[in-house]
C-alpha positions as CSV (number, residue, x, y, z in Angstrom):
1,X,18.2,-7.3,-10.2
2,X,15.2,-9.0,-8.2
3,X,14.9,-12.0,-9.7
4,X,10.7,-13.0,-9.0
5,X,8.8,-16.2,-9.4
6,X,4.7,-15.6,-10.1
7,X,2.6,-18.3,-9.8
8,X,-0.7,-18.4,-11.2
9,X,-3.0,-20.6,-12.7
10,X,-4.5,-17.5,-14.9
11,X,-2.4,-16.1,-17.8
12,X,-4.0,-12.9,-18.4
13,X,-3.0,-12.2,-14.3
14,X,0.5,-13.5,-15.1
15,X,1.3,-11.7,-18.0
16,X,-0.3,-8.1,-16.3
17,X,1.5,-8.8,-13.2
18,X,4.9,-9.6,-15.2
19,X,4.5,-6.5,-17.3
20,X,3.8,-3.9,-14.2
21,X,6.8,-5.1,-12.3
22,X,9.2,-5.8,-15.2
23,X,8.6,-1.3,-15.9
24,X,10.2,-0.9,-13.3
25,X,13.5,-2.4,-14.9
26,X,15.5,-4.0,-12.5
27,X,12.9,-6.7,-11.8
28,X,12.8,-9.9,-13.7
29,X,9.7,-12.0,-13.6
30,X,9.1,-16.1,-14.5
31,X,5.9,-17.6,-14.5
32,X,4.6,-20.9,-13.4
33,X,1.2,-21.7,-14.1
34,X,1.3,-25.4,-12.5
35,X,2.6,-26.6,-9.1
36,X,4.8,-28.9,-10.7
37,X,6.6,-25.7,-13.0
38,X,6.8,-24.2,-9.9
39,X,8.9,-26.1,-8.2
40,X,11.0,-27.4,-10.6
41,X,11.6,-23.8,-10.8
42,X,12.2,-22.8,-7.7
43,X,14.5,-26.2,-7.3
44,X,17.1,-24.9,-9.6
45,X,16.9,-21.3,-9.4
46,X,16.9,-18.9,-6.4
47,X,14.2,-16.1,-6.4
48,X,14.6,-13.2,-3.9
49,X,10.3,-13.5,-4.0
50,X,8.0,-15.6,-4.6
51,X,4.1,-14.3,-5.6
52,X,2.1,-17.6,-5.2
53,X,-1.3,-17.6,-5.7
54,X,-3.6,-19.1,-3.2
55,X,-6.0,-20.9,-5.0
56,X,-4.2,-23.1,-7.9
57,X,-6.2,-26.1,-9.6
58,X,-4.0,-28.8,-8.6
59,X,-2.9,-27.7,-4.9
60,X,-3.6,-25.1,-2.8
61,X,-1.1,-21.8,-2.3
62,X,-0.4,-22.6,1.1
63,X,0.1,-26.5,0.8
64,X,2.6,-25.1,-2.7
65,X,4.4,-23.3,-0.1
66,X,5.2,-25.4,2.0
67,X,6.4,-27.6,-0.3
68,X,8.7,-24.9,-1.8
69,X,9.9,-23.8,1.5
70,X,11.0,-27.6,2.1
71,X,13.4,-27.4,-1.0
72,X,14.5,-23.8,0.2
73,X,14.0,-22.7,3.8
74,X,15.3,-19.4,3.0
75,X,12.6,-18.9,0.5
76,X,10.9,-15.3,0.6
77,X,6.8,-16.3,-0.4
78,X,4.1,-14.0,-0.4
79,X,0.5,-15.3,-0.4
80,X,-1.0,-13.4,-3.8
81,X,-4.6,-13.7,-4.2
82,X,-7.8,-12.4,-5.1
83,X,-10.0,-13.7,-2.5
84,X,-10.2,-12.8,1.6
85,X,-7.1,-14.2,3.2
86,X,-8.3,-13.6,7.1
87,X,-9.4,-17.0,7.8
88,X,-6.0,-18.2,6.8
89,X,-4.1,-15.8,8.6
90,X,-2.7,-18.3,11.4
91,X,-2.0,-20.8,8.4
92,X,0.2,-18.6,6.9
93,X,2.1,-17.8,9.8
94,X,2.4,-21.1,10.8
95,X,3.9,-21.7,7.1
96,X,6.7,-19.2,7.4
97,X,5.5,-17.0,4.3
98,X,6.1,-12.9,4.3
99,X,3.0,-11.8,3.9
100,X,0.1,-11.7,1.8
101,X,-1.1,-9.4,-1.0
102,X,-4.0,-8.8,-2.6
103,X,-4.6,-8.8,-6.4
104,X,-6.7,-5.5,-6.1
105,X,-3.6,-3.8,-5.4
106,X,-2.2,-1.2,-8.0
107,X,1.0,-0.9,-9.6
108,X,2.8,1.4,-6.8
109,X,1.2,-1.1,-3.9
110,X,2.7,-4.6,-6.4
111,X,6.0,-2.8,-6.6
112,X,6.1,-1.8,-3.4
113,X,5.2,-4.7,-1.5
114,X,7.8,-7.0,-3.8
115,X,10.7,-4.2,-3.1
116,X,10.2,-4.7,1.1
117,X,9.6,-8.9,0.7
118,X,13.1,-8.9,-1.3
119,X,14.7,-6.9,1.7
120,X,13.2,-9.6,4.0
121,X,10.1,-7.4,5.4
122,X,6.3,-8.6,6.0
123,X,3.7,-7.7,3.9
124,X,0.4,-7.2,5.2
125,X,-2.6,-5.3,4.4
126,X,-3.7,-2.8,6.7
127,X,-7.2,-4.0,6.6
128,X,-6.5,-7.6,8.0
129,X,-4.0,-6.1,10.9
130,X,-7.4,-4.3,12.1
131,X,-8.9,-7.3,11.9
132,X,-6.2,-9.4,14.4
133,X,-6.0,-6.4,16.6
134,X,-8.2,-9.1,19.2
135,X,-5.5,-12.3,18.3
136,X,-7.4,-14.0,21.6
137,X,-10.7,-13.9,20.1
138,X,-11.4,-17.1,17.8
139,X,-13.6,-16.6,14.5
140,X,-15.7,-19.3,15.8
141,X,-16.8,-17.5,18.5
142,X,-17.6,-14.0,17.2
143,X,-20.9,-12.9,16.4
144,X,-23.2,-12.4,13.3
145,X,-22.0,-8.7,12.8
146,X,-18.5,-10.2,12.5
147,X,-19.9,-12.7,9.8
148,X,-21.4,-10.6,7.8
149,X,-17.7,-7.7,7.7
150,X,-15.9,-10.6,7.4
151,X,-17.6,-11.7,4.0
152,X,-15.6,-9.4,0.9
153,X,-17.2,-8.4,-2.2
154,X,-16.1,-11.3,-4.1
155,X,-17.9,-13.3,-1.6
156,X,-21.3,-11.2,-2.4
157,X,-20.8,-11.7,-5.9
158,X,-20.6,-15.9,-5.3
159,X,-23.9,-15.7,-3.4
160,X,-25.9,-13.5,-5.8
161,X,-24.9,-16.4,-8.5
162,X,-25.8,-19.1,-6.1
163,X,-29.0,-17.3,-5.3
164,X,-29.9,-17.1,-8.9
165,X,-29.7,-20.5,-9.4
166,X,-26.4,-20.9,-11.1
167,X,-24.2,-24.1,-11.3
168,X,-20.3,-24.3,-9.9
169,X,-19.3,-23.9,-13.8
170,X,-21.7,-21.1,-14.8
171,X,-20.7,-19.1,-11.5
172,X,-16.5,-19.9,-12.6
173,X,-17.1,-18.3,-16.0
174,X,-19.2,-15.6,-15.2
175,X,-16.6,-14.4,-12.3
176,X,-13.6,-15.3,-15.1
177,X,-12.0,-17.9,-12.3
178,X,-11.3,-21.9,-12.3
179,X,-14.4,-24.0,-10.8
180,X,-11.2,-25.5,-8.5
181,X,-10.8,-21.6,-7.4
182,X,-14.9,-21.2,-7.3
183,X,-14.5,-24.5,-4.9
184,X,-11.8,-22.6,-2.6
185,X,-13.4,-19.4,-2.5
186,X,-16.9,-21.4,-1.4
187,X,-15.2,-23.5,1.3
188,X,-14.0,-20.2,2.8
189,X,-17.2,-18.7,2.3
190,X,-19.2,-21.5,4.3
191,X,-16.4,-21.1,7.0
192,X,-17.3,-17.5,7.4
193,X,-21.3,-18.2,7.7
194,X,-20.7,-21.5,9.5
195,X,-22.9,-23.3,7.1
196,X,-22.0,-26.3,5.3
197,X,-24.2,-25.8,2.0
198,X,-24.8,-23.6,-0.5
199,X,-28.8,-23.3,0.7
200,X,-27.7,-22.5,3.9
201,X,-25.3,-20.0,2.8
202,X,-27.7,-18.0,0.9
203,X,-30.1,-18.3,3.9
204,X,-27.6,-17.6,6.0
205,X,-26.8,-14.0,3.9
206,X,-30.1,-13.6,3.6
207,X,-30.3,-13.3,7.5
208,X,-27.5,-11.3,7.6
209,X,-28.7,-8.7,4.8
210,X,-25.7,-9.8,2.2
211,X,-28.2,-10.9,-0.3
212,X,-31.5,-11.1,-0.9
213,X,-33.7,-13.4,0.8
214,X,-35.9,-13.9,-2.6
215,X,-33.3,-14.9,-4.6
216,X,-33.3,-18.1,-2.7
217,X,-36.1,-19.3,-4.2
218,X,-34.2,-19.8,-7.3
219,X,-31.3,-21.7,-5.5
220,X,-34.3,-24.2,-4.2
221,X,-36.1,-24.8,-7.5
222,X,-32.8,-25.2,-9.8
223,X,-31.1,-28.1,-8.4
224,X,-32.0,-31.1,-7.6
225,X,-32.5,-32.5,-3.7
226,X,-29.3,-33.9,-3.7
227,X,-27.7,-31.0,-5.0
228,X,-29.5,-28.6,-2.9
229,X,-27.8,-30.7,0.1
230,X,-24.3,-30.9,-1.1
231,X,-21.7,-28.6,-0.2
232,X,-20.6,-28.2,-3.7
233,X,-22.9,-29.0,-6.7
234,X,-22.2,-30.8,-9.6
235,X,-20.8,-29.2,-12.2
Protein backbone atom coordinates (compact mmCIF):
# COMPACT_ATOMS: atom_id res chain seq x y z
CA UNK A 1 0.00 0.00 0.00
CA UNK A 2 1.27 3.67 -0.64
CA UNK A 3 0.49 5.30 2.23
CA UNK A 4 -0.05 9.45 0.98
CA UNK A 5 -0.22 12.61 2.90
CA UNK A 6 -2.34 15.64 0.78
CA UNK A 7 -2.14 18.80 2.05
CA UNK A 8 -4.46 21.47 1.11
CA UNK A 9 -6.06 24.24 2.50
CA UNK A 10 -9.25 23.57 0.04
CA UNK A 11 -11.61 20.61 0.80
CA UNK A 12 -13.34 20.16 -2.34
CA UNK A 13 -9.42 19.67 -3.93
CA UNK A 14 -8.73 17.26 -0.96
CA UNK A 15 -11.60 15.11 -1.11
CA UNK A 16 -11.35 14.84 -5.38
CA UNK A 17 -7.76 14.24 -5.10
CA UNK A 18 -8.33 11.54 -2.21
CA UNK A 19 -11.09 9.87 -4.26
CA UNK A 20 -9.05 9.59 -7.79
CA UNK A 21 -6.08 8.09 -6.12
CA UNK A 22 -7.85 5.94 -3.51
CA UNK A 23 -9.62 3.98 -7.16
CA UNK A 24 -6.81 2.84 -7.69
CA UNK A 25 -6.88 0.59 -4.49
CA UNK A 26 -3.64 0.13 -3.09
CA UNK A 27 -3.30 3.84 -2.25
CA UNK A 28 -4.37 5.26 1.01
CA UNK A 29 -4.77 8.95 1.32
CA UNK A 30 -4.90 11.48 4.75
CA UNK A 31 -5.55 14.93 4.61
CA UNK A 32 -4.24 17.89 6.34
CA UNK A 33 -5.86 21.09 5.75
CA UNK A 34 -3.49 23.15 8.32
CA UNK A 35 0.37 23.31 8.63
CA UNK A 36 0.07 22.32 12.13
CA UNK A 37 -2.21 18.85 11.04
CA UNK A 38 0.39 18.35 8.76
CA UNK A 39 3.01 17.89 10.71
CA UNK A 40 1.76 16.41 13.57
CA UNK A 41 1.03 13.97 10.87
CA UNK A 42 3.82 13.53 9.28
CA UNK A 43 5.75 13.35 12.94
CA UNK A 44 4.10 10.18 13.81
CA UNK A 45 3.42 8.42 10.72
CA UNK A 46 5.69 7.77 7.65
CA UNK A 47 4.19 8.58 4.14
CA UNK A 48 5.93 7.10 1.07
CA UNK A 49 4.63 10.83 -0.55
CA UNK A 50 3.75 13.77 0.38
CA UNK A 51 1.30 16.22 -2.03
CA UNK A 52 1.80 19.68 -0.41
CA UNK A 53 0.25 22.46 -1.75
CA UNK A 54 2.18 25.51 -2.37
CA UNK A 55 0.16 28.17 -1.29
CA UNK A 56 -1.52 27.29 2.32
CA UNK A 57 -3.05 30.27 4.49
CA UNK A 58 -0.81 29.97 7.38
CA UNK A 59 2.72 29.15 5.64
CA UNK A 60 3.87 28.69 2.43
CA UNK A 61 4.38 24.99 0.69
CA UNK A 62 7.88 25.40 0.41
CA UNK A 63 8.67 26.94 4.00
CA UNK A 64 5.88 23.54 5.20
CA UNK A 65 8.42 21.50 3.53
CA UNK A 66 11.14 22.29 4.96
CA UNK A 67 9.82 22.04 8.03
CA UNK A 68 8.60 18.50 7.36
CA UNK A 69 11.81 17.41 5.82
CA UNK A 70 13.53 18.56 9.22
CA UNK A 71 11.39 15.97 11.19
CA UNK A 72 12.06 13.33 8.37
CA UNK A 73 14.98 13.81 5.96
CA UNK A 74 13.87 10.87 4.04
CA UNK A 75 10.60 12.47 3.31
CA UNK A 76 9.36 12.07 -0.41
CA UNK A 77 7.46 15.80 -1.06
CA UNK A 78 6.02 16.91 -4.16
CA UNK A 79 5.15 20.61 -4.72
CA UNK A 80 1.12 20.32 -5.67
CA UNK A 81 -0.28 23.43 -6.88
CA UNK A 82 -2.40 25.24 -9.07
CA UNK A 83 -0.45 28.23 -9.94
CA UNK A 84 3.06 28.56 -12.16
CA UNK A 85 5.88 26.96 -10.23
CA UNK A 86 8.93 28.31 -12.61
CA UNK A 87 9.97 31.10 -10.51
CA UNK A 88 10.41 28.75 -7.72
CA UNK A 89 12.13 26.18 -9.45
CA UNK A 90 15.68 26.82 -7.73
CA UNK A 91 13.73 27.00 -4.29
CA UNK A 92 12.49 23.78 -4.66
CA UNK A 93 15.63 22.26 -5.48
CA UNK A 94 17.39 23.84 -2.91
CA UNK A 95 14.58 22.32 -0.50
CA UNK A 96 15.19 18.67 -1.40
CA UNK A 97 11.44 18.06 -2.67
CA UNK A 98 10.80 15.42 -5.81
CA UNK A 99 9.22 17.39 -7.93
CA UNK A 100 6.25 19.42 -8.61
CA UNK A 101 2.85 18.73 -10.07
CA UNK A 102 0.31 20.64 -11.26
CA UNK A 103 -3.44 20.48 -10.18
CA UNK A 104 -4.55 20.61 -13.93
CA UNK A 105 -3.29 17.20 -14.18
CA UNK A 106 -5.83 14.27 -14.84
CA UNK A 107 -6.36 11.19 -13.04
CA UNK A 108 -3.69 8.97 -15.19
CA UNK A 109 -0.95 12.04 -14.80
CA UNK A 110 -1.98 12.23 -10.44
CA UNK A 111 -1.52 8.51 -10.39
CA UNK A 112 1.23 8.34 -12.29
CA UNK A 113 3.37 10.99 -10.93
CA UNK A 114 2.50 9.54 -7.10
CA UNK A 115 3.46 5.86 -8.33
CA UNK A 116 7.29 7.23 -9.70
CA UNK A 117 7.64 9.79 -6.27
CA UNK A 118 6.89 6.56 -4.11
CA UNK A 119 9.78 4.68 -6.04
CA UNK A 120 12.00 7.72 -5.34
CA UNK A 121 11.82 9.38 -8.91
CA UNK A 122 11.47 13.29 -9.88
CA UNK A 123 8.50 14.66 -11.05
CA UNK A 124 8.54 17.42 -13.42
CA UNK A 125 6.36 18.78 -15.95
CA UNK A 126 7.65 18.74 -19.36
CA UNK A 127 6.66 22.32 -19.87
CA UNK A 128 8.97 23.84 -17.07
CA UNK A 129 12.08 21.48 -18.21
CA UNK A 130 11.74 23.61 -21.64
CA UNK A 131 11.71 26.37 -19.77
CA UNK A 132 15.35 25.62 -17.72
CA UNK A 133 16.78 24.25 -20.86
CA UNK A 134 19.06 27.94 -20.48
CA UNK A 135 19.82 27.16 -16.40
CA UNK A 136 22.64 30.16 -16.94
CA UNK A 137 20.24 32.60 -17.98
CA UNK A 138 18.53 34.50 -14.85
CA UNK A 139 14.68 35.49 -15.06
CA UNK A 140 15.88 38.93 -14.19
CA UNK A 141 17.61 39.35 -17.14
CA UNK A 142 15.33 37.99 -19.89
CA UNK A 143 13.32 40.09 -22.04
CA UNK A 144 9.63 41.22 -22.40
CA UNK A 145 8.70 38.24 -24.66
CA UNK A 146 9.87 35.97 -21.75
CA UNK A 147 7.57 38.02 -19.39
CA UNK A 148 4.69 37.81 -21.11
CA UNK A 149 5.14 33.23 -21.78
CA UNK A 150 6.15 33.22 -18.51
CA UNK A 151 2.66 34.63 -17.19
CA UNK A 152 -0.08 31.26 -17.09
CA UNK A 153 -3.65 31.54 -17.59
CA UNK A 154 -4.41 31.80 -14.02
CA UNK A 155 -2.26 34.79 -14.07
CA UNK A 156 -4.46 36.44 -16.96
CA UNK A 157 -7.49 35.71 -15.14
CA UNK A 158 -5.92 37.80 -11.73
CA UNK A 159 -5.23 40.77 -14.07
CA UNK A 160 -8.61 40.87 -15.91
CA UNK A 161 -10.12 41.16 -12.14
CA UNK A 162 -7.60 43.73 -11.17
CA UNK A 163 -8.30 45.57 -14.37
CA UNK A 164 -11.93 45.60 -13.64
CA UNK A 165 -11.61 47.08 -10.56
CA UNK A 166 -12.06 44.29 -8.20
CA UNK A 167 -10.78 44.10 -4.50
CA UNK A 168 -8.18 41.13 -3.10
CA UNK A 169 -11.53 39.46 -1.60
CA UNK A 170 -13.92 39.87 -4.62
CA UNK A 171 -10.99 38.48 -6.97
CA UNK A 172 -10.42 35.22 -4.13
CA UNK A 173 -14.18 34.36 -4.45
CA UNK A 174 -14.65 34.79 -7.95
CA UNK A 175 -11.47 32.46 -8.78
CA UNK A 176 -12.82 30.02 -5.74
CA UNK A 177 -9.15 30.46 -3.85
CA UNK A 178 -8.08 31.94 -0.24
CA UNK A 179 -7.23 35.85 -0.43
CA UNK A 180 -3.78 34.34 1.39
CA UNK A 181 -3.49 32.22 -2.01
CA UNK A 182 -4.72 35.42 -4.16
CA UNK A 183 -1.70 37.19 -2.09
CA UNK A 184 0.88 34.35 -3.29
CA UNK A 185 -0.27 34.07 -6.67
CA UNK A 186 0.06 38.23 -6.96
CA UNK A 187 3.57 38.28 -5.37
CA UNK A 188 4.59 35.81 -8.20
CA UNK A 189 2.77 37.66 -10.63
CA UNK A 190 4.65 41.10 -9.94
CA UNK A 191 7.87 39.03 -9.91
CA UNK A 192 7.20 37.95 -13.45
CA UNK A 193 6.33 41.71 -14.71
CA UNK A 194 8.95 43.21 -12.39
CA UNK A 195 6.39 45.60 -11.03
CA UNK A 196 5.72 46.18 -7.53
CA UNK A 197 1.85 47.15 -7.74
CA UNK A 198 -1.09 46.11 -8.97
CA UNK A 199 -1.33 49.53 -11.38
CA UNK A 200 1.79 48.70 -12.70
CA UNK A 201 0.90 45.21 -13.33
CA UNK A 202 -2.00 45.91 -15.35
CA UNK A 203 0.05 48.53 -17.23
CA UNK A 204 2.66 46.39 -17.49
CA UNK A 205 0.16 43.53 -19.30
CA UNK A 206 -1.27 46.03 -20.98
CA UNK A 207 2.19 46.73 -22.67
CA UNK A 208 2.71 43.28 -23.15
CA UNK A 209 -0.81 42.50 -24.85
CA UNK A 210 -1.97 40.12 -21.73
CA UNK A 211 -4.85 42.36 -21.04
CA UNK A 212 -6.45 45.22 -22.08
CA UNK A 213 -5.03 48.53 -21.77
CA UNK A 214 -8.77 50.06 -21.11
CA UNK A 215 -9.58 48.05 -18.43
CA UNK A 216 -7.08 50.03 -16.46
CA UNK A 217 -9.13 52.76 -16.24
CA UNK A 218 -11.25 50.87 -13.85
CA UNK A 219 -8.23 49.78 -11.62
CA UNK A 220 -7.45 53.78 -11.38
CA UNK A 221 -10.95 55.00 -10.51
CA UNK A 222 -11.88 52.07 -7.90
CA UNK A 223 -9.46 52.36 -5.27
CA UNK A 224 -8.32 54.87 -3.50
CA UNK A 225 -4.61 56.63 -3.90
CA UNK A 226 -3.26 54.70 -1.38
CA UNK A 227 -4.56 51.60 -2.56
CA UNK A 228 -3.75 52.21 -6.10
CA UNK A 229 0.01 52.34 -4.64
CA UNK A 230 0.06 49.37 -2.55
CA UNK A 231 1.25 46.10 -3.57
CA UNK A 232 -1.71 44.46 -2.18
CA UNK A 233 -5.05 46.28 -1.53
CA UNK A 234 -7.13 46.17 1.27
CA UNK A 235 -9.36 43.73 1.52
Amino acid sequence: MIEVLLVDDHPSVMEGTKLLLEQEGDISVRLAGTAAAATELAGRQRFDVMLVDLQMPDINGLELSKRILGIRPEATILIYTGFDFGNHFNLMVESGLAGFLPKTVNREQLVTAVRCAARGEAVLPLELLKQLRRPGAPKQEQGPDHASSAVTERDRQILAEIARGKSNKEIAQSLLISQRSLEYALTDLFQKLKVKSRVEAVMKAGQLGIVEDAGSADLLHSHSPADRHSGLDAI
